[in-house]
ZALUMVO-937733 format. One record per residue (C-alpha): residue in one letter; y, x, z. Coordinates in steps of 0.25 Angstrom, whole numbers, padded with zeros to 4 digits, always signed. Example, Ala and Ser with C-alpha at 12.3 -4.5 7.8 and 13.67 -1.06 7.14 Angstrom:
residues 2
A-0018+0049+0031/S-0004+0055+0029/
end
This chain:
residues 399
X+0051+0000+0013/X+0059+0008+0021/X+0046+0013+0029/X+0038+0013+0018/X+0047+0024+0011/X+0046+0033+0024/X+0030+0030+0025/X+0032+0034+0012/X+0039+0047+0013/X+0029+0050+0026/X+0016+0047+0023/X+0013+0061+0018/X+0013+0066+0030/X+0000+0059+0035/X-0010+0067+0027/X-0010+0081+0031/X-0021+0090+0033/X-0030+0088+0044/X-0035+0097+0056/X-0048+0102+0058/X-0052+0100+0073/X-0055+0116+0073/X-0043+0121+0069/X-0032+0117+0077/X-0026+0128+0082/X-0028+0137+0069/X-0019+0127+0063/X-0005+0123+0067/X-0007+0110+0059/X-0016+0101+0058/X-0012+0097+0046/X-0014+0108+0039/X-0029+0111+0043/X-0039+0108+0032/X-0049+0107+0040/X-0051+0093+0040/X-0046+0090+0026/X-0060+0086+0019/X-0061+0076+0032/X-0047+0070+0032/X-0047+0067+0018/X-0062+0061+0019/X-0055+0051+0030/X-0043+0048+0024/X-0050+0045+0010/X-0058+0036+0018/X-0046+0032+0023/X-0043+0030+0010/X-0055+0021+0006/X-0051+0011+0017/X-0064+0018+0024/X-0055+0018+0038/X-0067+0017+0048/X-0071+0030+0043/X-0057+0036+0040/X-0053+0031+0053/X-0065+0037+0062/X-0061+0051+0056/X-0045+0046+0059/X-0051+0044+0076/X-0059+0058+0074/X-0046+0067+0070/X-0037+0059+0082/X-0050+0062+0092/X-0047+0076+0087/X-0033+0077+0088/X-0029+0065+0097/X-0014+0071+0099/X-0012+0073+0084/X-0003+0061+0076/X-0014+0063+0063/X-0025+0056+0067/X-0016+0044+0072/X-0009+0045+0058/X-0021+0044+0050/X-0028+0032+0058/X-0015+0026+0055/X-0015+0029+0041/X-0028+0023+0042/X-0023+0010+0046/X-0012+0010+0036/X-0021+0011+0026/X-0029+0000+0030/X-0017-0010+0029/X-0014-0005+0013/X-0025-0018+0008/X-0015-0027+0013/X-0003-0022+0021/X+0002-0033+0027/X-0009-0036+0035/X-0004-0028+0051/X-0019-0026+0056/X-0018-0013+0056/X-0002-0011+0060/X-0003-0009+0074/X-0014+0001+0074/X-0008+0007+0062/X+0006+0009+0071/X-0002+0014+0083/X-0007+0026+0073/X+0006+0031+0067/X+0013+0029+0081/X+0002+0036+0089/X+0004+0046+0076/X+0018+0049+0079/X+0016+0049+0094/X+0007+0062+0093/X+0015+0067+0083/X+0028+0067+0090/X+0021+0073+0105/X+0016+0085+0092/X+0033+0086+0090/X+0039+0086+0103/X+0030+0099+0105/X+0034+0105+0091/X+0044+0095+0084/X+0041+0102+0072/X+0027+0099+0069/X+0024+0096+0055/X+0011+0088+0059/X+0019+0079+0068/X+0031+0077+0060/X+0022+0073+0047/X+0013+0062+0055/X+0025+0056+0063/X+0032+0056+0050/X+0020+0049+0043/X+0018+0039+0054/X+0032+0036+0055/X+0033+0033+0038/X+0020+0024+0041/X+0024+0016+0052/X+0036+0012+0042/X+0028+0010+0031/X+0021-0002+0039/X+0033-0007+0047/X+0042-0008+0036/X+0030-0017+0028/X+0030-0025+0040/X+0044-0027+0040/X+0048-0021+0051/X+0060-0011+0044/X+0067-0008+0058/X+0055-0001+0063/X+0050+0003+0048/X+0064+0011+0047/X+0060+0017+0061/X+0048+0023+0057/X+0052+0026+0045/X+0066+0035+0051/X+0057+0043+0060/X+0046+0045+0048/X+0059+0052+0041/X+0063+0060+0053/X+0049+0068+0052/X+0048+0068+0039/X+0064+0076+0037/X+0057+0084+0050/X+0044+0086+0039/X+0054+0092+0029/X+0054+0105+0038/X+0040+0106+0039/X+0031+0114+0027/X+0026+0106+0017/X+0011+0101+0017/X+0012+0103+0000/X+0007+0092-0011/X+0005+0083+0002/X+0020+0082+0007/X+0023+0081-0007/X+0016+0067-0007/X+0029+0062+0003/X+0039+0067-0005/X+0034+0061-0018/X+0034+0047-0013/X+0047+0050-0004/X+0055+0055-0020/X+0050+0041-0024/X+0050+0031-0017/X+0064+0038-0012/X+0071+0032-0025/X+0061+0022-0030/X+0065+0013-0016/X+0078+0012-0017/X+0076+0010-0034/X+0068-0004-0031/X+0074-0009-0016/X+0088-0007-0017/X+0091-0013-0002/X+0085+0001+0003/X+0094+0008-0006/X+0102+0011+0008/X+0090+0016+0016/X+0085+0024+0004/X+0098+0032+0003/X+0097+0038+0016/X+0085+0045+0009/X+0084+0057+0002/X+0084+0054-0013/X+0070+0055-0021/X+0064+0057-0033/X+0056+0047-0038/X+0050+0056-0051/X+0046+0066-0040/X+0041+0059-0031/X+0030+0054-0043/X+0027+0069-0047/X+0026+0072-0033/X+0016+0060-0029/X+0007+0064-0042/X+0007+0079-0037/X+0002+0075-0022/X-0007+0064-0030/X-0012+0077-0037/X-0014+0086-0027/X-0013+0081-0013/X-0025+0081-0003/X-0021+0071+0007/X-0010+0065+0001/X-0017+0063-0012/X-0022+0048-0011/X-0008+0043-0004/X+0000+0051-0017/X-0009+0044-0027/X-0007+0029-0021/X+0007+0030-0021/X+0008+0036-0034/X+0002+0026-0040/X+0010+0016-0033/X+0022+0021-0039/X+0018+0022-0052/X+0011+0006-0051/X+0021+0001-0043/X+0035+0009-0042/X+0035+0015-0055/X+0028+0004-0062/X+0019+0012-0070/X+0003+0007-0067/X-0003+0015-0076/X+0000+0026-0067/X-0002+0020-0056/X-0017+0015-0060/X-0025+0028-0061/X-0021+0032-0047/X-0023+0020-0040/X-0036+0019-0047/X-0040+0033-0043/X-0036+0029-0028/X-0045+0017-0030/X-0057+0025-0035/X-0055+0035-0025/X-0054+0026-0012/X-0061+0012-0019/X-0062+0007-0005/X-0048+0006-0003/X-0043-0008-0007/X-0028-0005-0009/X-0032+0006-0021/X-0043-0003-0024/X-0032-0014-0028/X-0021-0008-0034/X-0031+0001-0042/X-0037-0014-0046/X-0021-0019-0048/X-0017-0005-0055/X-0026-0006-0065/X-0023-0023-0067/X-0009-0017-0069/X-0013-0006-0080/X-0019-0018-0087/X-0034-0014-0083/X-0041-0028-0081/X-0054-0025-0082/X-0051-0014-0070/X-0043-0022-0062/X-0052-0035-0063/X-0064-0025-0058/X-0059-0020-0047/X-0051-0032-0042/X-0065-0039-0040/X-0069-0027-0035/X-0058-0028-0024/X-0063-0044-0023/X-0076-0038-0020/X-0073-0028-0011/X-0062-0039-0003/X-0075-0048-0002/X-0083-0038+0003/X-0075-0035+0013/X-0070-0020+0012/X-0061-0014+0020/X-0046-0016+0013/X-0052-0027+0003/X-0044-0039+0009/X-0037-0051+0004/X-0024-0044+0000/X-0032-0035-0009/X-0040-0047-0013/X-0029-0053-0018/X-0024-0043-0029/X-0037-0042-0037/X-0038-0057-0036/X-0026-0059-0042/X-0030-0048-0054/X-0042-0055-0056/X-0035-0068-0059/X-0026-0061-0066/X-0035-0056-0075/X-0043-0068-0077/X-0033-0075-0081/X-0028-0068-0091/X-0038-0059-0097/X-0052-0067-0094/X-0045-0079-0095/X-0054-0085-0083/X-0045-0094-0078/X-0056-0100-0067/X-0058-0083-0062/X-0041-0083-0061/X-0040-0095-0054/X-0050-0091-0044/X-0043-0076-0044/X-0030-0081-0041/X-0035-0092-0031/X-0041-0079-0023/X-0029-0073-0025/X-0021-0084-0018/X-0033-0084-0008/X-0032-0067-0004/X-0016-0070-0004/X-0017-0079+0007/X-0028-0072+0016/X-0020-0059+0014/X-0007-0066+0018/X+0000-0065+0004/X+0001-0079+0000/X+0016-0077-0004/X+0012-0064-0013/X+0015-0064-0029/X-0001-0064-0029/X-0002-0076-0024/X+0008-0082-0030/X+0004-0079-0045/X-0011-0082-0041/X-0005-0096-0039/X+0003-0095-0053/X-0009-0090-0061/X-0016-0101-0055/X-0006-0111-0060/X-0008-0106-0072/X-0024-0107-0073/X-0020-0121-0068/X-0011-0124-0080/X-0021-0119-0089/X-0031-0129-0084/X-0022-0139-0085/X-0022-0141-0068/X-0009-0146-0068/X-0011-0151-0054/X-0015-0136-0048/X-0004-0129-0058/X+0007-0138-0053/X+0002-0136-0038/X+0001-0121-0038/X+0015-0121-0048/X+0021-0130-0035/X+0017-0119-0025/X+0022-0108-0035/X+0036-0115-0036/X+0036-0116-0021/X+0033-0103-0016/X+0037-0093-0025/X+0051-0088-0028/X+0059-0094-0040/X+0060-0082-0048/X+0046-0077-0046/X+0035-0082-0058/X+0028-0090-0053/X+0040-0099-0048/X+0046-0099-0061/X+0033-0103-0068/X+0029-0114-0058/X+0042-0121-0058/X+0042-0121-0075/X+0027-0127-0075/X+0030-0137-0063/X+0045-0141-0070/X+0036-0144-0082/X+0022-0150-0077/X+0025-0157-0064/X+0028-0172-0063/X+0040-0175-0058/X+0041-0184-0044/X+0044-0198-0046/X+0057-0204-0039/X+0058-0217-0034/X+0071-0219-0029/X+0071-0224-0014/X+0057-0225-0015/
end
């Protein structure tokens, strides 16, 4: 969490704008030539639309262009980042995503020992820096997480100094005012770490992300997938969070992550008939093969589709082989000890006891008893049906 707040703080300064090959010496920074703007945004929204073979062949023509430049380097790491988000514990792409932001903040710090005040340099070895923490401190490696996430914050005090880029800085400090008090609100062990920050403002930070939502160029798409993420998840309020996600979808309906959480958003916000069409959508596109569309995705609109036949269709044969696919994409994505695949299990008990199954109910009831935790649901469920249905053993003494 740690690295993920820094990542958080930082990742606005990876979208800049970006250079025209003509223009160098008229412009100090590369950033600030417009040149290439149309083009840039053209790759990352490909980039965007989990299109990375062509997002990534515009990536190699900018570092053939300016091979001693860090953003080039940053964006083909972005790239590979973005190629995790489907299912982020897969590591596939963690050493060459490393390679990136290191090579990133290598020719970003040779751009500082010349002029330590280099705004270009200071923003990329900054982002680099929040990223690698990001990713470490998901894999569990906190000691190096904390690392990466110290030096991100020593460029980014340096950044402070610098002038601002407008609407898209504001994008950093919007999520840095909330995330800077809604952390320490919900995991109180990093109350400690937390306090060492300067305080936030989580009303801000909102207002701020809906301005940069509004208004930003390159910052734009990032703004609007954490807003929604706060007003879904952090804030609790789904019906603010659905019409954005929804949006992102529509805009990039190549991309599997929007594609799902637009699918789970509108579940949330009780739109059925929406969610079950885009969840077989999903089905369709994971058995098609499309870039992004694996089993970890597979798995959500598996279970929505259970879920809905199962209680609005009524179709209890369509649950039972939703939830058994459920089960299914669980294991294949490595997940088996997810709350998905535990309820799939549980609604299966249930469809079991419906149709008097009492042998399958009591097996999968058994498993539930065994593997989940005693407070949890399904726990609690399987040992009241089990306490009441399952015959008792015999005892025979010695024998």
């Amino acid at each position: 969490m740690f690295g993920s707040l820094i990542w958080l703080l930082t990742m606005v300064n990876a979208f800049g704008q970006l250079p025209d090959s003509t223009s160098i010496a008229k412009y100090k920074l590369l950033l600030n030539n417009p040149g290439l703007r149309v083009e840039a945004i053209a790759s990352l929204n490909n980039m965007y639309n989990f299109r990375f073979y062509e997002a990534e062949l515009q990536f190699n023509w900018m570092k053939y262009k300016y091979p001693n430049h860090p953003l080039p380097y940053f964006l083909l790491g972005l790239s590979n980042f973005w190629k995790m988000m489907p299912n982020n514990s897969i590591t596939t792409y963690d050493e060459t995503f490393l390679a990136y932001m290191d090579t990133a903040i290598y020719f970003g710090e040779k751009m500082l020992d010349k002029d330590p005040q280099n705004p270009e340099a200071i923003f990329f070895c900054a982002g680099a820096y929040g990223f690698k923490g990001r990713l470490l401190s998901e894999r569990g490696n906190f000691s190096k997480a904390g690392v990466a996430a110290k030096n991100a914050l020593t460029y980014m005090k340096k950044s402070k100094n610098i002038s601002d880029f407008g609407v898209e800085f504001m994008f950093g400090d919007g999520l840095y005012n909330f995330y800077r008090e809604w952390v320490p609100e919900n995991y109180k062990w990093l109350r400690p770490v937390m306090s060492l920050f300067p305080k936030g403002n989580k009303e801000l930070g909102i207002k701020q992300l809906e301005e940069v939502s509004s208004n930003a160029f390159f910052t734009r798409v990032e703004a609007q997938y954490y807003l929604s993420r706060i007003y879904s998840n952090e804030e609790r309020t789904p019906a603010k969070g659905y019409p954005i996600m929804k949006y992102l979808y529509e805009t990039f309906p190549d991309n599997s992550y929007f594609h799902r959480q637009s699918a789970r958003m509108a579940f949330l916000n009780g739109k059925w008939d929406e969610a079950r069409t885009e969840s077989e959508k999903i089905l369709s596109k994971v058995e098609a093969s499309y870039v992004g569309y694996e089993a970890n995705t597979a798995r959500y609109a598996s279970y929505t589709l259970g879920y809905i036949h199962y209680y609005k269709t009524n179709d209890l044969a369509q649950a039972w082989k939703y939830f058994t696919d459920t089960e299914r994409y669980c294991e294949m994505a490595e997940s088996n000890q997810t709350q998905y695949y535990y309820y799939a299990k549980l609604f299966k008990a249930r469809i079991a006891v419906k149709q008097d199954r009492k042998d399958d109910a009591i097996a999968l009831y058994e498993f539930l008893k065994e593997e989940c935790d005693s407070k949890s649901e399904p726990y609690k469920e399987a040992k009241a049906y089990l306490k009441k249905n399952k015959p008792r053993e015999k005892w025979f003494g010695i024998f």
